[in-house]
N, C-alpha and C positions, 0 to 999 in steps of 0.2 A: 294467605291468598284466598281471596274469595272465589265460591264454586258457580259457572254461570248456571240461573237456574234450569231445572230439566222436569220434564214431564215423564212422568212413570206410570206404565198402567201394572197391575199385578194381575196374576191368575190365570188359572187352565182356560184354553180354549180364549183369551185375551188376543191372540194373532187374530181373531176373526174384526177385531176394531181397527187393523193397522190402515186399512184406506180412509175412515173415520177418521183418524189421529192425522194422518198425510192429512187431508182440508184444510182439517182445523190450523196444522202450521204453514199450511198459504199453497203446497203443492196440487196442481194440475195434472201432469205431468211427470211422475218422478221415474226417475232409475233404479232399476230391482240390480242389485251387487246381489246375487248368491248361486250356491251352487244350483244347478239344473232341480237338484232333487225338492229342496227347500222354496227355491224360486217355486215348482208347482204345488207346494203346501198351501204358499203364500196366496195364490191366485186363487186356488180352489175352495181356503176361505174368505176371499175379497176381489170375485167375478167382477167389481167394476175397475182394479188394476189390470183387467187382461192385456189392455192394451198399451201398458209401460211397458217400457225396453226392457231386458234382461241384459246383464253383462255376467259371464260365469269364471271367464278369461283369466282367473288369478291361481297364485300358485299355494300352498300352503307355509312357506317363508315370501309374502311377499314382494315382488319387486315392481320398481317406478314405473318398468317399462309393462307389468302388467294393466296400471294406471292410466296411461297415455292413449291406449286405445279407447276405455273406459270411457275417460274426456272427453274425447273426440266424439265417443255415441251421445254424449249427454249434449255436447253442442250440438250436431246434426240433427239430432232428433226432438228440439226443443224441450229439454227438460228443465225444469223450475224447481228439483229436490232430488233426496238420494233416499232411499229405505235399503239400510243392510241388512242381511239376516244369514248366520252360523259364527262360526267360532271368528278368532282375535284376527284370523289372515279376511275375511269378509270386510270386515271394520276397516282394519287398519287399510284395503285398496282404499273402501269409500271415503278415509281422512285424506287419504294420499290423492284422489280424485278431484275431493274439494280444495285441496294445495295448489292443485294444479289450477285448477279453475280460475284461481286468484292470487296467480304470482305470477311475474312476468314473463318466469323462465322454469325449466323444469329444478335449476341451481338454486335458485330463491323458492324455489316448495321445497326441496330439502332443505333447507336453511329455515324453514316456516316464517319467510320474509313475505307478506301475505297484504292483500287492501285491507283496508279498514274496515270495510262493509263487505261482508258475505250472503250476501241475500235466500244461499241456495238452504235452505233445514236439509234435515238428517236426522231421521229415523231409526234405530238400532234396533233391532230382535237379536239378542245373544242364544243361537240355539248349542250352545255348550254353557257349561257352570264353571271358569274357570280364569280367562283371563280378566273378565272386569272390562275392557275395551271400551263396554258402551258407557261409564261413567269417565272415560279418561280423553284429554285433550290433545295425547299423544299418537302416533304412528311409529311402528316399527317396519322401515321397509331398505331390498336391497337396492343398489346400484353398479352395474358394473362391480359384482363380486364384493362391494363395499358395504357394512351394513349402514345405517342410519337413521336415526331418532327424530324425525319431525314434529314441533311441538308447537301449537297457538291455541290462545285458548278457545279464538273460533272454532276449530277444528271440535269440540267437544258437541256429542250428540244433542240435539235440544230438546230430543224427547227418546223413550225406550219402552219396547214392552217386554217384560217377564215373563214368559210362557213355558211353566214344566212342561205339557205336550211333547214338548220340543227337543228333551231330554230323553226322552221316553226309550229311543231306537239308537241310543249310541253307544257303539262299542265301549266293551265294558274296561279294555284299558285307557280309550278317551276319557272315558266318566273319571277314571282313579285318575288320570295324569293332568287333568285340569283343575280336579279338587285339589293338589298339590301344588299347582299353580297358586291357587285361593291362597291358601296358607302360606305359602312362603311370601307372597305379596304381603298379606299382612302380619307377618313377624318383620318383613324388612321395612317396612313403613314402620313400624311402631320403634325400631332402633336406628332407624333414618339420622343424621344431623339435621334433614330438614322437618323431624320429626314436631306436632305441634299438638295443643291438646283437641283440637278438630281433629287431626288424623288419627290419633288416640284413638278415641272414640269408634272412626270406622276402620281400624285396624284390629281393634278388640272383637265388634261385630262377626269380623272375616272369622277370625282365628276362631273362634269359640263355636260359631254357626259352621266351619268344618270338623272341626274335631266332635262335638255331638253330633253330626248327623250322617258319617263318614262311612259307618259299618253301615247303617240302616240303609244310606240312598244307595251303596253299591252293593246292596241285598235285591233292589228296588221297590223301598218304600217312596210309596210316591209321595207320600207327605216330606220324606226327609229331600225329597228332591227341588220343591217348591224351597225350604230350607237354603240349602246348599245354592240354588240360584239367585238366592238374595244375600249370601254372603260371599257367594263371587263377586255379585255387586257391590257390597263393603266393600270387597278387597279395590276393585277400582276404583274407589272414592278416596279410599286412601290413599293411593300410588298417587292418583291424579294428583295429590297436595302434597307428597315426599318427592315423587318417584322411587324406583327401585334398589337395589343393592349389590354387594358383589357377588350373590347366589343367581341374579339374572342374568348380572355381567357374563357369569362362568357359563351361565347355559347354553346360549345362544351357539357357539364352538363345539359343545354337544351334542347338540342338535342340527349343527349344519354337519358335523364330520361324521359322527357315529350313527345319527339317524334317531335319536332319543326324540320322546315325545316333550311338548316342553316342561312340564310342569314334574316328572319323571325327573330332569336332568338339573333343575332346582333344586330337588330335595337332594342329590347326591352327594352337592356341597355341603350347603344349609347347616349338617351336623358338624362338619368339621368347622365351618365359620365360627360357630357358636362356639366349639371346644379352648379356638385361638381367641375369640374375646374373652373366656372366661379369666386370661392370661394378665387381663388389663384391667387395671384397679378402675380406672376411670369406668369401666363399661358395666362394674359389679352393679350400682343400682337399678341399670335398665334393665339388667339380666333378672335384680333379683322379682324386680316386677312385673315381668312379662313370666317369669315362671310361677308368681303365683296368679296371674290373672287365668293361667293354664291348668289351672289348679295340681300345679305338681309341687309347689313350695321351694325346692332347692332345685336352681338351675343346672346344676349335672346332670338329673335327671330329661330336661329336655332333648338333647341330643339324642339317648335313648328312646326316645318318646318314638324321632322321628327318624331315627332308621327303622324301631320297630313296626311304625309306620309300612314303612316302604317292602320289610321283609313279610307284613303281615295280608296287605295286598297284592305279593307274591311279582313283586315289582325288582325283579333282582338286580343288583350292585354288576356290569358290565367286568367282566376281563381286565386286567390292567395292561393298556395300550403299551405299545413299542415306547424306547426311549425319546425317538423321532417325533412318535409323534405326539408324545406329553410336551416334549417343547412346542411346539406347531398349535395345540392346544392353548399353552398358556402365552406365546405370542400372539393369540388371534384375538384374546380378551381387549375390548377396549376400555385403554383408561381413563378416559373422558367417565365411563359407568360407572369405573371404582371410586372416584370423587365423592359419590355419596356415603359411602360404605361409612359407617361408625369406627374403623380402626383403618389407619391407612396399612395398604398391603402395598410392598415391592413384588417385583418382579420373578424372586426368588418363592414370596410366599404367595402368587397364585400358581406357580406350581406346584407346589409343597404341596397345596389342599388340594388340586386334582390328584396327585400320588397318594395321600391319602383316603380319597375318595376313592379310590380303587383299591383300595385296599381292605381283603375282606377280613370280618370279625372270626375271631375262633370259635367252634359250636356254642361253648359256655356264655360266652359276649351277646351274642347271637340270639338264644333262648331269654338271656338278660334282658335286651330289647323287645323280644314280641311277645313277655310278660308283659312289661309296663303298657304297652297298645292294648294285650287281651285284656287286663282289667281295668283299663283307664275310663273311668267313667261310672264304674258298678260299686 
C-alpha cells in the first residue's frame, strides 16, 4: 500500500515554524486540538495562531463524543485545518474530528465511510515519542463503552513536526511507557501477516532507534531523545502499513481496567507472545530474523531482552488479578485485532498469556533478564 506523501520538519525549537507549515498547506484558520498546556507552547512560539480556536475537551482514551463538540467548534468558527499537538489521545480526537467532518453520520466516521475529498489538512506535533499517530491513517477511539478503529487513508496527517523540546518535561514513566509503545509497534509490524518489505524497513528503524537510545534518553540525553522521536515515528510508518498485533489487542483491556500506561501494558504480553510463537515452526524464520536484526542472535534470548527491559526501568509486572476478572480481561479483547497476529490465538490462549503475564519470574529468572538489558549493547 502506498504511504500518502507527508511533510516532516525535524528539530529542536522546529514547533516555532508550525503556523509557516499551516499556510503553506492552505490553512487560514485552523483548530488547535491540544492540551491547555501545549496549546500555550504552541501560541507563544507562533503569536500569529493566537487567534485559532483551541479545543482541550478530550480524554486520554478518546471518545467520539469528545469529537463532536470538536466539530461543531471547527464549523462555527470557520475553520479550514486542524494542527494537533501531544500524545496518540490529541491525534487520534483530530482524526476522529476530521471523520466527522466528512461523513454523513457519526456511524459512517466510525466505519471511516468518509467523502472523497477532504479539503481540511492536518498538522501533527507528536509531543510524546511513542505512539507514531502522526504517521498513521488510523484512530483509536471509544463509543458508548465500545472501542473502535477508524481507519481512511485521508485521515493520515499531511504534514508533522518533530520537536525534542517537547519531550523535554514529561514525566519520566510517560517517556519509558511510550518508548515501549515504539518497540512493540515495531516488533509487531515486522511479524505482521501484513508484514511487507517497506514495513520491514520502518519496523527495523523503530526497533533498533529504541533499544540504542532507551537508557541514554530516560537518563535525558537530549541527543538520544531527538533519536527516540524519530523512531517512534518509524514505528507509525510501520503500523500504518501492517497495523498492530495481539500485544495491542491485549493492551487496550489493560489499560481501560487496571489503569496501565499503554505502552507499559504492551510489553506485558509481548514476552509471552513471542514464547508461544517460538512454539510454531512456521514462525521460526521470522523469529530467527528479527532476533538477529536485534542483535541477540538466538530468539529465546529476546523475551528475556524484554522483560529485562521492563524490570530494568523499574516498570513492574502488576499483581495477578482475581479469576473474574482475567476472564473479563480476556473477553474484552477484540477479535477483529487478533486477525493480524502471525499465530492464530483462541479464546482459551488470550487468556493463558494474560495468566502468564502475571505471572512473576523467580529472583534467579529475574536477574537472568536484567543481565541481558544491562549489558545489551556494550
Amino acid at each position: 500500500m502506498a504511504q500518502p506523501w507527508q511533510k516532516v520538519v525535524r528539530g529542536r525549537g522546529s514547533i516555532a515554524k508550525a503556523a509557516q507549515l499551516a499556510e503553506k498547506l492552505g490553512m487560514s484558520r485552523p483548530l488547535i486540538i491540544a492540551s491547555q498546556h501545549l496549546a500555550g507552547r504552541l501560541l507563544r512560539a507562533n503569536p500569529s495562531l493566537l487567534a485559532a480556536p483551541v479545543f482541550s475537551g478530550y480524554h486520554p482514551n478518546p471518545d467520539l463524543l469528545d469529537a463532536i463538540p470538536a466539530a461543531q467548534t471547527f464549523r462555527e468558527t470557520g475553520c479550514d485545518g486542524i494542527i494537533s499537538i501531544g500524545g496518540g489521545s490529541a491525534m487520534d480526537t483530530a482524526k476522529a474530528v476530521k471523520a466527522l467532518l466528512y461523513a454523513e453520520n457519526p456511524e459512517a466516521a466510525l466505519a471511516g465511510k468518509l467523502a472523497d475529498d477532504l479539503p481540511a489538512p492536518h498538522l501533527a506535533i507528536p509531543a510524546t515519542a511513542g505512539t507514531g499517530a502522526e504517521a498513521t491513517s488510523g484512530a483509536v477511539v471509544y463509543f458508548e463503552e465500545r472501542k473502535y478503529s477508524i481507519s481512511n487513508s485521508a485521515l493520515r496527517p499531511d504534514a508533522v513536526i518533530l520537536d525534542a523540546d517537547l519531550l523535554d518535561t514529561l514525566p519520566l514513566y510517560h517517556r519509558k511507557s511510550a518508548a515501549l509503545d515504539a518497540l512493540s509497534q515495531g516488533i509487531e509490524s515486522y511479524w505482521s501477516v501484513s508484514a511487507s518489505e517497506d514495513s520491514h524497513v520502518h519496523a527495523f528503524l523503530a526497533i533498533l532507534g529504541v533499544l540504542d537510545n532507551l537508557k541514554e534518553y530516560t537518563a535525558g540525553n537530549p541527543h538520544a531523545a531527538e533519536e527516540m522521536l524519530d523512531a517512534a515515528y518509524q514505528s507509525g510508518q510501520a503500523i500504518h502499513l501492517t497495523r498492530t498485533t495481539a500485544a495491542h489487542a491485549m493492551s487496550y483491556p489493560l489499560t481501560k481496567r487496571l489503569g496501565l500506561a499503554h505502552g507499559h501494558a504492551c510489553m506485558l504480553t509481548l514476552p509471552i507472545l513471542w514464547e508461544s510463537a517460538m512454539s510454531k515452526e512456521e514462525m521460526q524464520p521470522v523469529l530467527r530474523d528479527l532476533a538477529g536484526k536485534m542483535r541477540l542472535g538466538d530468539p529465546q534470548l529476546v523475551p528475556k531482552l524484554l522483560r529485562g527491559i521492563l524490570y530494568g526501568l523499574e516498570m513492574e509486572i502488576p499483581s495477578m488479578p482475581d479469576a473474574d476478572t482475567l476472564e473479563a480481561l480476556a473477553a474484552s479483547v477484540d477479535p477483529d485485532r487478533l486477525g493480524n497476529h502471525p499465530v492464530k490465538m483462541t479464546a482459551e490462549d488470550v487468556l493463558e498469556t494474560y495468566r502468564r503475564a502475571f505471572t512473576p519470574l523467580c529472583a534467579a529468572e529475574r536477574q537472568a533478564c536484567l543481565d541481558i538489558w544491562k549489558y545489551y549493547g556494550l
